[in-house]
C-alpha positions as CSV (number, residue, x, y, z in Angstrom):
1,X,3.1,-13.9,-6.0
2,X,4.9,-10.7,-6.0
3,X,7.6,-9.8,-8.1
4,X,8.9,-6.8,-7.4
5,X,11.6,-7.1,-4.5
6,X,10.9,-3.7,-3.0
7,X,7.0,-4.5,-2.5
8,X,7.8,-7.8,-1.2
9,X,10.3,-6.8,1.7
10,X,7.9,-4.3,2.6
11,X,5.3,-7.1,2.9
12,X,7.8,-8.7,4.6
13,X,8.3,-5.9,7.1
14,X,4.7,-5.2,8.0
15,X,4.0,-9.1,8.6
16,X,7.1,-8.7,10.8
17,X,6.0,-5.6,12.8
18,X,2.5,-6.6,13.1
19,X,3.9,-9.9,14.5
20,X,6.2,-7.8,16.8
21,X,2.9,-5.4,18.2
22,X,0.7,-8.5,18.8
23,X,3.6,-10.2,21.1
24,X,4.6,-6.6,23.0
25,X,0.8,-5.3,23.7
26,X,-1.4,-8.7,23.3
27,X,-3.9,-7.1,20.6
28,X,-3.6,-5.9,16.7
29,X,-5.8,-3.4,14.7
30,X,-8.9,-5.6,14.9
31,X,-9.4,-4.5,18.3
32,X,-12.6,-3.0,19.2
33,X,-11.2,-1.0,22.3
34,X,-10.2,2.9,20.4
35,X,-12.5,5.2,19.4
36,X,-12.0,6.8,15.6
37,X,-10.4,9.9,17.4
38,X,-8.2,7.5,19.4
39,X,-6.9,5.5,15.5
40,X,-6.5,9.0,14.0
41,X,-4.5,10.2,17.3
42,X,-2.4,7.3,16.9
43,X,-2.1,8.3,13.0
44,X,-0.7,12.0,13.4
45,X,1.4,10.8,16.3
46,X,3.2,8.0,13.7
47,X,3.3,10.9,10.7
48,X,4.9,13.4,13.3
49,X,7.6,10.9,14.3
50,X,8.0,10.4,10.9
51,X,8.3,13.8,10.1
52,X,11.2,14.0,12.5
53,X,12.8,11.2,11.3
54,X,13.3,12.7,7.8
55,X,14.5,15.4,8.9
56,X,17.3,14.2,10.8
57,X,18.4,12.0,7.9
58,X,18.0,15.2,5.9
59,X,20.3,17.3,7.3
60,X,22.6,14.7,7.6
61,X,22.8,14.0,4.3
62,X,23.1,18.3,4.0
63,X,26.4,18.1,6.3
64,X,28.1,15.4,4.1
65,X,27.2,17.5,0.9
66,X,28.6,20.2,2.7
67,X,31.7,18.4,3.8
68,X,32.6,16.8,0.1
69,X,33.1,20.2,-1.2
């Protein structure tokens, strides 16, 4: 059992999105059908969306500090 909330609603969100992926492409990570290169592909894909995803949030967060001074 876990304790800490934060853990557990992340838990909570990968059994959601993995739930999500099998219903909207009909397969999950056990599949046999990508190559190594293809995973990693995926990978730096994911961490480069993230990437721009921070930094939108970042520089909004800039322009309110900007703004309460």
């Amino acid at each position: 059992m876990v304790q800490d909330k934060n853990v557990k609603a992340v838990i909570d969100k990968l059994a959601h999105r993995a739930k999500i992926g099998l219903e909207k492409y009909g397969v999950d990570t056990n599949r046999n059908d990508l190559t190594d290169i293809e995973w990693v592909t995926h990978a730096q894909e994911e961490a480069m969306d993230l990437a721009i995803y921070l930094e939108r949030i970042k520089q909004n967060m800039l322009r309110k500090m900007d703004d309460w001074k």
